[in-house]
N, C-alpha and C positions, 0 to 999 in steps of 0.2 A: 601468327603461327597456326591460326587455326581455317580451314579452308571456307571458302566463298560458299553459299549454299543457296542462292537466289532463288531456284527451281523448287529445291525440296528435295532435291531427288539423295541426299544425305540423311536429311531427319526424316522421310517415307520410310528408309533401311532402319533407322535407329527404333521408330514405335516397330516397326514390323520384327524384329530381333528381341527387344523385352517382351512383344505377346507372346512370342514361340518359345523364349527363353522361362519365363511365367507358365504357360500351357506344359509345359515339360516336369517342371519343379512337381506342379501341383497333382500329376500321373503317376509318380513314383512315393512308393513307399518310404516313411522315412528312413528308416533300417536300412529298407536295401538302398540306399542312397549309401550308405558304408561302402557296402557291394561294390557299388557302380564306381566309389568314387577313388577306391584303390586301383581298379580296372583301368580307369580314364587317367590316372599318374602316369600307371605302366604307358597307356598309349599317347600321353602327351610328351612323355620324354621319347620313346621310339621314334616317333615323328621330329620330334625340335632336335634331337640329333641327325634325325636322315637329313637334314635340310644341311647341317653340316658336312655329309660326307660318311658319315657314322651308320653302318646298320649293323644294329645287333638285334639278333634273333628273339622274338618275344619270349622261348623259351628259355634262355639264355639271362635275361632280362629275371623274369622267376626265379632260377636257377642263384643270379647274385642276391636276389630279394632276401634265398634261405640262407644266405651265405656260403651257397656251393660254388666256387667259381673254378674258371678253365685252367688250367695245366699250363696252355699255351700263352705264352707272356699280354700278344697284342690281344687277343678274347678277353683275358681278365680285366687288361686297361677299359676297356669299352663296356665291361658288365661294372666296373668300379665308376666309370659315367653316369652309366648309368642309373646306376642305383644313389648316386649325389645328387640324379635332375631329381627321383621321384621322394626320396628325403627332404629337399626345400622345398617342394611343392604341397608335401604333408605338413608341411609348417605352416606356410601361408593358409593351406586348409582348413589349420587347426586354430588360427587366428594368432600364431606366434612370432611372424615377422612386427617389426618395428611399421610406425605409422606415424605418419600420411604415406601413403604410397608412391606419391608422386614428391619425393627428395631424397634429394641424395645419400639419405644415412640409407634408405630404402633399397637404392639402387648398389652400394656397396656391402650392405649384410648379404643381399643375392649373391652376388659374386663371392665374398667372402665365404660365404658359409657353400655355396657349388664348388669355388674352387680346393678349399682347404680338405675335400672327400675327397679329391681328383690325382692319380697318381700322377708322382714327377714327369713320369715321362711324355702325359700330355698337359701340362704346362711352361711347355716350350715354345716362344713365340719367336723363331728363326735363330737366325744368330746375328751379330754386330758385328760393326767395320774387321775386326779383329778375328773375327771366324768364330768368338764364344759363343756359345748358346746365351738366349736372352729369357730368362725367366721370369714369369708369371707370380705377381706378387696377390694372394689372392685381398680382396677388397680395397686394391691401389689402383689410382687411375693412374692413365698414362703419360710416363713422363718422356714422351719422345712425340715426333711424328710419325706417321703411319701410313699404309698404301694397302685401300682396299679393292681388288679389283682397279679400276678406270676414278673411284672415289678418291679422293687425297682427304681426308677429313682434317679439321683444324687445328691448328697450335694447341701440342698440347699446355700452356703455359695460359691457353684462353677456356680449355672443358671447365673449369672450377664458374665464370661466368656464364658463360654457356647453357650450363645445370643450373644458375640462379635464377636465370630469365625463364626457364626449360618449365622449373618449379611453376614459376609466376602465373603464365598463360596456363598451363593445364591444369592449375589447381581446380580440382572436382566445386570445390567451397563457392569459388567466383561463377562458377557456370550452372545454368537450367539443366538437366535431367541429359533434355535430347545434346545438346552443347558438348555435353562432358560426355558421351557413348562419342560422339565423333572425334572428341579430346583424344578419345583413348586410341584410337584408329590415328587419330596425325599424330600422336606423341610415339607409338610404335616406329615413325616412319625418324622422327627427329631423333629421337634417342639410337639408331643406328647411323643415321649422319652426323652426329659428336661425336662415339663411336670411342665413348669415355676409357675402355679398360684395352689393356694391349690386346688382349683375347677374351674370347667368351661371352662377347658383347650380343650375337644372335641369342643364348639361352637367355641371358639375361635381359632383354627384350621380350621375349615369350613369357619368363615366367614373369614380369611386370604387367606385362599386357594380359596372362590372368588374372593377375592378382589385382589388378587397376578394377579389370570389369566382373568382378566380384564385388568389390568393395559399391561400386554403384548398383548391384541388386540386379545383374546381368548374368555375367559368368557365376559359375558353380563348377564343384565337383560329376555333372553330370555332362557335363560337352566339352571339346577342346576345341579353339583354334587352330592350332600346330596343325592339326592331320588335315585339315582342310590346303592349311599354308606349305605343307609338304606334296602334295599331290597335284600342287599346281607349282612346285616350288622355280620352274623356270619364270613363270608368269611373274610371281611374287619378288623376285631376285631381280626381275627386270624393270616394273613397277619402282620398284626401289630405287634401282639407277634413274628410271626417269624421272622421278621426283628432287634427285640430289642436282638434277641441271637447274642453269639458271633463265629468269625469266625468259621466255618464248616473245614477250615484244611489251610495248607498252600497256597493254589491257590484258596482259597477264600477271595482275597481283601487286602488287605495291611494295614486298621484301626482293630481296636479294634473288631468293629461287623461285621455281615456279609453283604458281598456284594451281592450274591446271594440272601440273603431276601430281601432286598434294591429292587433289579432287579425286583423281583415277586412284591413286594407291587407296585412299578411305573407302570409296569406291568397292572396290575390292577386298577390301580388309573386312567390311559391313556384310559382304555377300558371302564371304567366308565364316562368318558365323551362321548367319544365318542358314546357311547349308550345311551346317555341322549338328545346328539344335536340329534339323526337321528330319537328319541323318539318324541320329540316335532316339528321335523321337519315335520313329520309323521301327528303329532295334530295338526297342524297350517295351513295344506294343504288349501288356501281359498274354493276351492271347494269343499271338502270334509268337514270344518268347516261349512260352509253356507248350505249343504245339512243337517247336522246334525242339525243345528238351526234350519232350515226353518219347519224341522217336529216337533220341540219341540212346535213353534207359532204356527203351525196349531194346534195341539194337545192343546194345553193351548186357543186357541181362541175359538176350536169348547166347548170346558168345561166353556166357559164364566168366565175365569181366567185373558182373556186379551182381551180389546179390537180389532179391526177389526184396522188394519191400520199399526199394532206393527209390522208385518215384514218387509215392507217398512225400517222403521225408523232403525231396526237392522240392514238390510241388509246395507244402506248405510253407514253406522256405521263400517263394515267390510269394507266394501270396496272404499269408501272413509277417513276412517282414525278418522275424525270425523264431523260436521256438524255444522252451526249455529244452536240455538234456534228456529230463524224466518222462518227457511227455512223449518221446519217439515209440514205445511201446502201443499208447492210444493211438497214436498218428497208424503205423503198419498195421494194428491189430496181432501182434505176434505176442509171444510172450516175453519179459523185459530183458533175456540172456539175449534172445535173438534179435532182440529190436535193436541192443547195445553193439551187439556186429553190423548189424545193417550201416548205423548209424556212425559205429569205426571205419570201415571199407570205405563211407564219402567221405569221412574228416582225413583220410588218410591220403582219398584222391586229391585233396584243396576244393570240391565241390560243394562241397561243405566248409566254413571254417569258425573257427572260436576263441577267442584270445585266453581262456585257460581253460582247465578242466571240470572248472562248475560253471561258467557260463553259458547263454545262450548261446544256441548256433545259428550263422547268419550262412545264405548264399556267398560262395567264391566262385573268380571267373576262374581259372586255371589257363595259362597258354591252350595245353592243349586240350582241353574244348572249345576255343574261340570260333574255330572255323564251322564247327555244327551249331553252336550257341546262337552265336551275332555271326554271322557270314559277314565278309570285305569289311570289318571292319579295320583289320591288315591288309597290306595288298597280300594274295598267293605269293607263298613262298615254300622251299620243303620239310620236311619235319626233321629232328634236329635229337 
């Protein structure tokens, strides 16, 4: 189950992915790593839902975060998705999913705890012989078969084995360093050809597949996959199918499917991280971060949008990580009524935020600033 590697040209991607993944960690401030790592939920769910078919707006995505949600029935369903990816993802972050990763109690709290956020109306998985809708039981695998695309995935009466063998080969424990990063890449591809739960099996894939390579000292809160796997998501969808065929001839592989597509999907799945750390490592540059701020406040101060004083308080915000309350007076040089407004006007915009009234304040990314802040980090889309 786990692919051929003769060449290297899998464990070249895997050291090349922990040094950038390493180079990144150790550039960011720990604090703003809070920052960053609320930031990259919002964008790792936007993405592992676009891959479904789902855009909702990153403002909108905010919007459910405060609990403000749409009016309109189908907007709400998609901002109440939403806000289920970036709550189990805040768990996993926060080291409060179950463990080993790689088993099954793992793989059904994901679900369970995604699905049971998720309004009825999108856990409906078609309907049976009888024309009833077939509902989504959250943290149940499936008791039927299933047709995905051109895939037919197997008996469901055989996933419970399946997942026994699934565990066996990927376990992180049994494998070297480089071994278990390519684990994590062919277990991404297996764990969608079982294809365990009636529905939901893509999120749940993604958020395994962070949480997998987190757990081996890779992934973090500071880069996704998803947006890499969404912006190529035809490649990746195809990739997929081709790995689910069966051997290509006798000197391709020794199981049932093939190895060669195994090879291309890791392949790809290795170059999609790696393209995602050197992506953000690119956007997080402090100097290039701070130069792009610094034009947004000047630009928002001289339109009388923000007070005089607001760059100070950002800039130390970057660059020390985050600040007392009392201290925004030293930080603008103003006196402390006006530092206190300075310093309401960000926590009011989310460019600033703080988890209560005497805490520090750390940098927030806000939807809207993303596109001045971090440029493509979404694709262009219009404001909302």
């Amino acid at each position: 189950m786990l692919p051929e590697d003769g060449k290297h040209e899998l464990s070249n991607r895997c050291v090349e992915l922990v040094s950038l993944a390493s180079g990144l960690a150790g550039r960011v401030h720990p604090t703003l790593r809070a920052s960053i790592g609320d930031l990259v939920r919002s964008m790792n769910c936007y993405y592992s839902n676009l891959i479904e078919g789902h855009d909702t707006h990153p403002i909108s995505i905010d919007r459910a975060l405060a609990g403000d949600y749409s009016k309109d029935p189908e907007q709400r369903n998609l901002q109440l998705e939403a806000r289920a990816h970036i709550e189990v993802q805040r768990m996993i972050d926060h080291g409060e999913a179950p463990e080993p990763v790689v088993s099954r109690a793992f793989l059904q709290w994901v679900h369970y705890e995604f699905c049971r956020r998720m309004p009825e109306e999108l856990l409906i998985a078609g309907e049976d012989k009888d024309g009833k809708p077939v509902k989504v039981i959250p943290g149940e695998f499936r008791r039927q078969l299933v047709k995905v695309g051109r895939h037919i995935p197997i008996d469901a009466d055989d996933v419970p084995a399946f997942l026994a063998r699934f565990e066996q080969a990927y376990d992180p424990s049994r494998l070297s360093k480089v071994e278990a990063i390519t684990a994590a890449a062919a277990a991404h591809h297996r764990l969608l050809w079982i294809h365990p739960f009636l529905d939901g099996n893509g999120r749940v894939a993604r958020l395994f597949s962070h949480a997998l390579l987190r757990h081996l000292g890779v992934g973090s809160e500071l880069w996704s996959v998803s947006r890499g796997l969404a912006r190529s998501k035809e490649t990746y969808k195809q990739l997929l199918m081709a790995a689910d065929a069966d051997r290509r001839g006798d000197l391709d592989g020794r199981g049932h499917l093939t190895m060669a597509g195994l090879q291309e999907f890791c392949a790809y799945f290795l170059d999609q991280g790696i393209d995602q750390v050197k992506f953000m490592e690119g956007l997080m540059e402090p100097r290039e971060l701070l130069r792009r701020m610094e034009i947004w406040t000047e630009e928002e101060t001289r339109a009388k949008r923000l007070p005089k004083g607001s760059w100070q308080l950002l800039r130390e915000a970057v660059v020390g990580g985050s600040f007392p309350r009392g201290r925004a007076a030293e930080i603008t040089g103003y006196e402390e009524r006006q530092a206190r407004t300075v310093l309401g006007a960000l926590l009011d915009l989310g460019v600033l935020v703080s988890p209560g009234p005497r805490t520090p304040v750390r940098l927030g990314f806000p939807a809207t600033v993303l596109e001045r802040w971090l440029p493509l980090l979404y694709p262009a889309m219009p404001s909302r």
